[in-house]
C-alpha positions in Angstrom: 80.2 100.5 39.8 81.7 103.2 42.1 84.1 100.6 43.7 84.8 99.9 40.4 86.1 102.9 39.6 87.9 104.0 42.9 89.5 100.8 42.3 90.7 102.2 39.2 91.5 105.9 40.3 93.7 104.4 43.5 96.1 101.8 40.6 96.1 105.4 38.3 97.7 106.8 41.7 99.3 104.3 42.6 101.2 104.0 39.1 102.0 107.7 39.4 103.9 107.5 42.8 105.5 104.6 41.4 106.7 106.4 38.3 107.8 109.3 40.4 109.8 106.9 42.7 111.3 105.5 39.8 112.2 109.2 38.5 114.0 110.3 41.5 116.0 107.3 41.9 116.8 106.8 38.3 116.0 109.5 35.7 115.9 107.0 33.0 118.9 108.3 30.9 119.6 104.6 30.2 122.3 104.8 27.2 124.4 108.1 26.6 126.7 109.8 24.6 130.2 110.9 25.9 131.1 114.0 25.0 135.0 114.8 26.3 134.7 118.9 26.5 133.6 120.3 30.0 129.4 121.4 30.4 129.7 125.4 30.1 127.8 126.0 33.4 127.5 129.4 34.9 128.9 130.6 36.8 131.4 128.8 36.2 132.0 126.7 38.9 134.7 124.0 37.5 138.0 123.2 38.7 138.5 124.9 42.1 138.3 125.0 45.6 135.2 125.7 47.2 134.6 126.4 51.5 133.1 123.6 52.9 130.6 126.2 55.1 129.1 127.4 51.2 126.2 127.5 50.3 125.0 125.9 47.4 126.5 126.4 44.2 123.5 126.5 42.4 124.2 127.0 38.4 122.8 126.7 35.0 124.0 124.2 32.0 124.6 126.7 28.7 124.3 124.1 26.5 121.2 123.5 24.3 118.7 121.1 25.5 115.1 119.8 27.0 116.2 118.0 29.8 118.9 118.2 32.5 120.3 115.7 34.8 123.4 116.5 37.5 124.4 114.2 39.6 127.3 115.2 42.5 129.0 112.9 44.1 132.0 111.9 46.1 134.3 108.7 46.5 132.5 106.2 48.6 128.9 109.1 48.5 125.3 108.8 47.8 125.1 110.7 44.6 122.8 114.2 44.7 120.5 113.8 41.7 118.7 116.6 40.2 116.6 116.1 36.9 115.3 119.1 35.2 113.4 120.4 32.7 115.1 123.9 32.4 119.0 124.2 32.3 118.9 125.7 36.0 120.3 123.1 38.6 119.3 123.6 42.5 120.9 121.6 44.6 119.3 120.6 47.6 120.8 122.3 50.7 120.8 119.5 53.6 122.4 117.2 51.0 124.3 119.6 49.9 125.9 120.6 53.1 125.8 116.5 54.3 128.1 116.2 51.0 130.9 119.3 51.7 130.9 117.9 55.5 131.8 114.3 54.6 134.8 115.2 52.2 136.5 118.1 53.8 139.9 118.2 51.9 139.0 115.8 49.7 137.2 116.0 45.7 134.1 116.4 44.6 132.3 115.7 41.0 129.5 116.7 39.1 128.4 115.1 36.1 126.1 116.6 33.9 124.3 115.0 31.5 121.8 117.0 28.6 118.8 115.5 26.3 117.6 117.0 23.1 114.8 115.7 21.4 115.3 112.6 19.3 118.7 111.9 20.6 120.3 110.5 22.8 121.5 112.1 26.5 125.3 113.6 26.1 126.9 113.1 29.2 130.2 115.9 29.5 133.5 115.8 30.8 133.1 115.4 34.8 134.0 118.5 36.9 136.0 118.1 39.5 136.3 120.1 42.4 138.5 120.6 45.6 136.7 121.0 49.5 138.7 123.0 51.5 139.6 121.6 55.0 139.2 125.1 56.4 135.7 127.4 56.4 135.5 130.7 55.2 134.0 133.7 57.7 130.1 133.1 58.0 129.2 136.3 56.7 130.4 139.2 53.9 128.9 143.0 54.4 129.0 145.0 51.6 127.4 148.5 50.2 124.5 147.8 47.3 124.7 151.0 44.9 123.8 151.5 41.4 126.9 151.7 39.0 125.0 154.7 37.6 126.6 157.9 39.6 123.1 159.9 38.9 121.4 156.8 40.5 123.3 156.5 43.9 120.4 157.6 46.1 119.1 154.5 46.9 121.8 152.5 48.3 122.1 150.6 51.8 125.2 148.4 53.9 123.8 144.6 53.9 125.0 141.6 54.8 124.9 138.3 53.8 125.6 134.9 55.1 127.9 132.7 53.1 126.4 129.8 54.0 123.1 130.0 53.0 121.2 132.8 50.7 120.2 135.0 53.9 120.4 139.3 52.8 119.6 141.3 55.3 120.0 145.2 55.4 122.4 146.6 57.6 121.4 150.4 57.4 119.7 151.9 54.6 119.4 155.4 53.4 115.9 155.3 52.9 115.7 156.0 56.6 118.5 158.8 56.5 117.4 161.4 54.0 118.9 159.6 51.2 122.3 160.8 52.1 126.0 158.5 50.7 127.0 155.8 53.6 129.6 154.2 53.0 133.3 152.9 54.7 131.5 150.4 56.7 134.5 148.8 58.1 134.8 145.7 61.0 137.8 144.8 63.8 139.1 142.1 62.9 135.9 140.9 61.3 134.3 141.5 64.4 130.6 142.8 64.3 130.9 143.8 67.2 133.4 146.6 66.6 132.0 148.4 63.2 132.0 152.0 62.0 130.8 153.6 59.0 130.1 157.3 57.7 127.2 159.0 56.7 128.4 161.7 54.5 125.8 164.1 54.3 122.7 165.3 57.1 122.6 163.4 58.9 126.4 163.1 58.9 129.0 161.7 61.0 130.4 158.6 61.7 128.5 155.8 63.5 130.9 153.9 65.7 129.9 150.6 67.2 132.4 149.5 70.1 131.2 146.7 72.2 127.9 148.0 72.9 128.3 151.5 72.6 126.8 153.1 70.0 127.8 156.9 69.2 127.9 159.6 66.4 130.7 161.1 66.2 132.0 164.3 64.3 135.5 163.7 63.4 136.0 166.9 61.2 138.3 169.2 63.4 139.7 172.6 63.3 143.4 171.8 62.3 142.1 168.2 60.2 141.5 168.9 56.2 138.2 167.1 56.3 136.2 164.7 58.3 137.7 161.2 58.5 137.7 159.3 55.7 139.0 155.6 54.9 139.5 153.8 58.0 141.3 150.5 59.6 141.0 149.0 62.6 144.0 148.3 65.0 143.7 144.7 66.1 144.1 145.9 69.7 140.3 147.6 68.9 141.1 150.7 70.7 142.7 153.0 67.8 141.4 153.5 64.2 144.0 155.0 61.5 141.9 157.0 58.8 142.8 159.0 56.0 142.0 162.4 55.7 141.3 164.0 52.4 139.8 166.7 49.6 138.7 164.5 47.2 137.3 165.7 43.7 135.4 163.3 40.9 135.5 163.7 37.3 133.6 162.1 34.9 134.6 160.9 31.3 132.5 161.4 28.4 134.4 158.1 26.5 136.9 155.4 27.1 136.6 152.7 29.0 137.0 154.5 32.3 133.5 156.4 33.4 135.2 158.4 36.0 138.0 159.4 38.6 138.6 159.6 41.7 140.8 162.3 42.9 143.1 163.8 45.6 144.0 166.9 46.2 145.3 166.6 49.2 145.4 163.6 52.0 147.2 162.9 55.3 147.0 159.9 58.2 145.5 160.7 61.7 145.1 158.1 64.2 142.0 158.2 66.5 141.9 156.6 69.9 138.6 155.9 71.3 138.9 155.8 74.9 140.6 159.7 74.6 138.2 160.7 72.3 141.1 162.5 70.4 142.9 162.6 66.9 146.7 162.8 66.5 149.0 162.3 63.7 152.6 162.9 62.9 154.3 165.2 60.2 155.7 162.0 59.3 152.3 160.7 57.9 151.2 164.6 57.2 153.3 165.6 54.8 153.2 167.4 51.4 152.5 163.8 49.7 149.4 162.6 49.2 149.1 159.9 52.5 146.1 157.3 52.0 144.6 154.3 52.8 146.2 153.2 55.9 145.8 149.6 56.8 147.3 147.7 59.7 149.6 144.6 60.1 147.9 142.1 62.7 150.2 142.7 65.1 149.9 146.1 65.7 153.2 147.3 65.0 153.0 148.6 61.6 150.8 150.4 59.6 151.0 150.7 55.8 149.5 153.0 53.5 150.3 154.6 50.2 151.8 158.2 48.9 151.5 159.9 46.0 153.0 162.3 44.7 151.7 166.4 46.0 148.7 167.3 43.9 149.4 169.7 40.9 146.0 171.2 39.1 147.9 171.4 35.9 149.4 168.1 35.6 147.7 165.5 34.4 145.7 162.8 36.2 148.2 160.1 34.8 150.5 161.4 36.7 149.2 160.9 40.2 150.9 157.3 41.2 151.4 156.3 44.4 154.0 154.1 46.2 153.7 151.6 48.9 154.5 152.2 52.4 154.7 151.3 56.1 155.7 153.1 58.9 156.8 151.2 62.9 154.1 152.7 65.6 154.2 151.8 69.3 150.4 151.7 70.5 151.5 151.6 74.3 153.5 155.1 74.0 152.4 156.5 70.8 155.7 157.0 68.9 156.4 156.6 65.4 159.4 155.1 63.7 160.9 155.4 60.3 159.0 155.6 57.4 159.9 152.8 54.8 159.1 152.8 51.3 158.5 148.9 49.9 157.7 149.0 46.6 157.8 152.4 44.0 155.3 153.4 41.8 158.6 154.2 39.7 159.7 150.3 39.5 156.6 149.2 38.2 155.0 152.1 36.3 151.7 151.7 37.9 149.8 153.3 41.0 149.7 150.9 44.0 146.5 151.1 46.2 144.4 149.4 48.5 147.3 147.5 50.6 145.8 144.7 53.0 148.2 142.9 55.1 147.0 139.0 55.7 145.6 137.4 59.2 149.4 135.8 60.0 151.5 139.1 58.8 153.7 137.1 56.1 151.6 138.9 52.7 150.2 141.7 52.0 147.5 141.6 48.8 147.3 144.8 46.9 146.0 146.5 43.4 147.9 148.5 41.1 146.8 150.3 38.0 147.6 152.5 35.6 147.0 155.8 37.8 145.9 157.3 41.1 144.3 154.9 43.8 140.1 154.6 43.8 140.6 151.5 41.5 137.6 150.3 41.3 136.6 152.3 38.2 140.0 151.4 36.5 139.7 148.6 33.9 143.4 148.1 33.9 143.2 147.6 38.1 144.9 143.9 39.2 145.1 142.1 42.1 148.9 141.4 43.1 150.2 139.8 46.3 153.7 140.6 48.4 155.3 138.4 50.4 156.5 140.5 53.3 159.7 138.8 54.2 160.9 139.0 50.9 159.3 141.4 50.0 159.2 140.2 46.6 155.7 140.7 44.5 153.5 138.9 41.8 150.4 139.7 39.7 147.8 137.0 40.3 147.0 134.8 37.5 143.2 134.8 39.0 142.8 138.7 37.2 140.5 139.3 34.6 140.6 141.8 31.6 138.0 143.8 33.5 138.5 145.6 37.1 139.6 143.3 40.2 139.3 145.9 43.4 138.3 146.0 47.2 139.6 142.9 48.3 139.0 141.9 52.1 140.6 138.8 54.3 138.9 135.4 56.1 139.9 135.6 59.7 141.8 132.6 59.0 143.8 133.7 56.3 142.6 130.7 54.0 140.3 132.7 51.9 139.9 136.3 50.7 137.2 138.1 48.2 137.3 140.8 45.8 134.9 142.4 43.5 135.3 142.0 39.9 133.5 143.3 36.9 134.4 140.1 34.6 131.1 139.1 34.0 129.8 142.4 31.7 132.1 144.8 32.5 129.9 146.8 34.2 128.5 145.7 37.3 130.8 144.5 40.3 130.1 141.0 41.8 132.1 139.5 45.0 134.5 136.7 44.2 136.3 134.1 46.8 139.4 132.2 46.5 141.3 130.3 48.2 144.3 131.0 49.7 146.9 127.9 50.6 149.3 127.4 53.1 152.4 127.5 50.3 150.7 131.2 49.2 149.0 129.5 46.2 145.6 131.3 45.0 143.1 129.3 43.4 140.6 129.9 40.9 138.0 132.4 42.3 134.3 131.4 42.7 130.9 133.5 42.6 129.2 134.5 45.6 126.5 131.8 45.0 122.5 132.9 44.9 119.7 130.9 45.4 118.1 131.9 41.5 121.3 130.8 39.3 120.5 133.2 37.0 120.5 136.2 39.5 123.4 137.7 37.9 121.3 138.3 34.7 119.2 140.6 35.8 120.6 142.1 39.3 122.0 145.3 38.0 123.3 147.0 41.5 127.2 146.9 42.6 128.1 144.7 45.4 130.5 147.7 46.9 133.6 147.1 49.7 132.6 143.7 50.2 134.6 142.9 53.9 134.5 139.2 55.9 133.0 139.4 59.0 132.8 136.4 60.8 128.8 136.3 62.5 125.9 138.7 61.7 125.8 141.6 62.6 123.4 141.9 65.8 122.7 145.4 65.5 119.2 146.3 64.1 118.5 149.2 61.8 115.8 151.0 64.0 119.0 151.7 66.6 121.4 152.7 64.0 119.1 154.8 62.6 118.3 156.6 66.1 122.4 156.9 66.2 122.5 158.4 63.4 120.2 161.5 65.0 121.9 161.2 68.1 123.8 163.9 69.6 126.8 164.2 67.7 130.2 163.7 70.0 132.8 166.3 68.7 136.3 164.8 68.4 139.0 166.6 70.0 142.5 167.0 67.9 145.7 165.9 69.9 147.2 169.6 71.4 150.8 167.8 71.4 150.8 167.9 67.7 152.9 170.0 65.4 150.5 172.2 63.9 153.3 173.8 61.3 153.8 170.5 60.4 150.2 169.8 59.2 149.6 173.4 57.9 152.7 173.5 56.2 151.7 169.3 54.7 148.5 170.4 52.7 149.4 174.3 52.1 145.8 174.9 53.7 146.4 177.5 56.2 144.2 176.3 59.2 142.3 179.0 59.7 140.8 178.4 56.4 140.2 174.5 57.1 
């Protein structure tokens, strides 16, 4: 009698694995409806190019059913099946990463098929997608803050690698008396040439340069402020930064919740092996200098100017135009300044300029007024070719903010934050960037939980490429940041009329 019934128990298994088998090869769809719209999936992955280094883009189907089945495929591919009984879809990752190898340049489909009860499966439109032949940087580091300004305590730098789900903390406040860090910023997208501020006690700015780790004071006597918003020259020896008194306000209604404000900014230039800040008057003046960013090759750097800062006028006013001035690293002498494009031509503010790896664009934002766009609905993305000099907005801009965009080290790619998705919350965006200076639709820094999004309710802030990890753990950053603090020394070959006479701060009273 017992062999009887083990007999019986090991056919009930038996049929079971069999069954499975049967399910995972075929999910027994058998006849189907077409339907000839697209699946609403989210995010919404259709149509675009996608890095062949991504990780998966895992998504859910937003259209009402029981089952699920996606299959993904390629021309002359085994087919990625997935069946399941909730609309979210994760793909496996070997396959997954087999799949983008194998068709580098080349298409890639998903076809997604949904089952309600009684009815037959409805198979949608296919979506097609592009893999590019080149990878995007490994990894993205970005600031986590809450969009609520009475909520920033808790807020960190972290990074994350592209190619699979992997967030890992950078620094985190938690272990410097809850003060703001931010302007973490990379050479090159080197991680192994980073700085970033703290800007309360501790404070100071942490500078990573090839294995030296210091904290550095860069507030001087005859400097309005500390340093501010910094870029890297590509020869890794010299960082441009801004230097600014910045004030906030905060609006009651509209669309805007608040403003960012100058009052006053300049451009100093700090070289690392001297220890020492300089400027020019050239870069110092009565304008309001800001957000200095250099071309690859060292020769330029651009920045914008706006116009001198007027308590009664009002904020609307404050546009700024687009420059770039000639600098010679190996003697340290500036040439002409030279205005590109003027806040007066297009009736907008232009901020944030970022020149491309090969020098031939330069990707920008403009909105309606002064230059910390990411709290400006109205702020676009816009890109300049740089031997015409001739501009365009990009048609990848939303009706919500596009801001704090960042370059691949290969100039194929570049991210930006956009609030698209509910107008409140910023998430990072890639697209891809042809050889002809075509940008593709943007795609969705991809999560592990498809529905992530849904419930995540931090800002991803100054999202920047880097291309590895950033080795560094937080234990020695943390011990930098109550390290002896190295004072910076201000350049004694510089015009000091010139800078007193730029902000109208005398400099006793800096």
């Amino acid at each position: 009698m017992k062999t009887k019934y083990l007999t019986a128990f090991i056919i009930f298994l038996l049929l079971i694995a069999l069954v499975s088998i049967n399910i995972f090869k075929n999910p027994g769809i058998g006849e189907y409806n077409e339907n000839e719209s697209l699946p609403r999936i989210f995010p919404d992955y259709t149509s675009t190019v996608i890095p062949p280094n991504i990780a998966p883009l895992n998504f859910t189907v937003e259209e009402k059913g029981r089952k699920y089945y996606v299959s993904i495929y390629s021309a002359g591919s085994r087919k990625i099946k997935i069946l399941s009984g909730n609309n979210k879809i994760v793909i496996p990752k070997r396959k997954w990463k087999k799949l983008l190898n194998e068709n580098r340049g080349k298409s890639v489909f998903f076809d997604v098929y949904v089952k309600n009860p009684g009815i037959k499966w409805e198979k949608y439109k296919t979506i097609e997608n592009t893999v590019a032949s080149e990878v995007i940087d490994s990894y993205v580091a970005f600031r986590l803050i809450n969009p609520a300004y009475l909520l920033w305590e808790k807020m960190g730098i972290y990074q994350r690698n592209i190619e699979n789900y992997s967030m890992k903390p950078v620094l985190l406040n938690l272990t410097t008396e809850n003060n703001c860090m931010n302007c973490h910023t990379f050479c090159s997208n080197n991680p192994d040439k980073m700085l970033l501020h703290l800007r309360s006690s501790p404070s100071g700015t942490i500078l990573y340069n090839n294995g030296t780790l210091q904290m550095l004071n860069t507030g001087t006597r005859f400097t309005m402020s500390s340093c501010v918003y910094p870029s890297w020259h590509p020869g890794g020896e010299i960082i441009a930064f801004s230097v600014n008194k910045i004030k906030q306000k905060f609006h009651s209604a509209g669309r805007q919740s608040q403003t960012v404000i100058d009052r006053a900014s300049d451009l100093v230039l700090y070289d690392i092996k001297k220890n020492m800040i300089t400027t020019s008057p050239k870069v110092s003046t009565g304008r309001l200098e800001n957000l200095p960013n250099w071309s690859p090759d060292g020769k330029y750097l651009y920045y914008i100017s706006g116009p001198e800062y007027n308590e009664t006028a009002p904020d609307t006013l404050a546009k700024y135009d687009l420059m770039r001035i000639f600098y010679n690293v190996d003697n340290g002498q500036w040439g002409d300044v030279d205005t590109l494009l003027r806040a007066a031509e297009t009736g907008k503010s232009i901020t944030f300029p970022e020149v491309s790896p090969d020098g031939m664009y330069l990707l920008f934002c403009m909105t309606e007024y002064g230059y910390f766009s990411v709290y400006s609905p109205g702020s676009d993305l816009y890109l300049m070719d740089l031997e015409s000099f001739e501009y365009r907005k990009l048609d990848i801009n939303s009706a919500h903010v596009e801001s704090f965009h960042s370059w691949s080290s290969n100039g194929r790619w570049f991210l930006f934050i956009s609030k698209r998705i509910d107008g409140l919350n910023s998430r990072i965006y890639f697209s891809y960037f042809d050889k002809e200076g075509k940008v593709y639709k943007p795609v969705l820094l991809p999560q592990r939980d498809p529905s992530f999004y849904n419930t995540f309710i931090y800002n991803f802030n100054r999202p920047v490429f880097i291309k590895e990890k950033v080795r560094l753990s937080t234990n020695k950053l943390t011990k930098a940041a109550y390290s002896n603090v190295i004072e910076v020394n201000f350049d004694p070959e510089v015009d000091i009329d010139a800078l007193s006479g730029a902000t109208r701060i005398k400099m006793e009273d800096r």
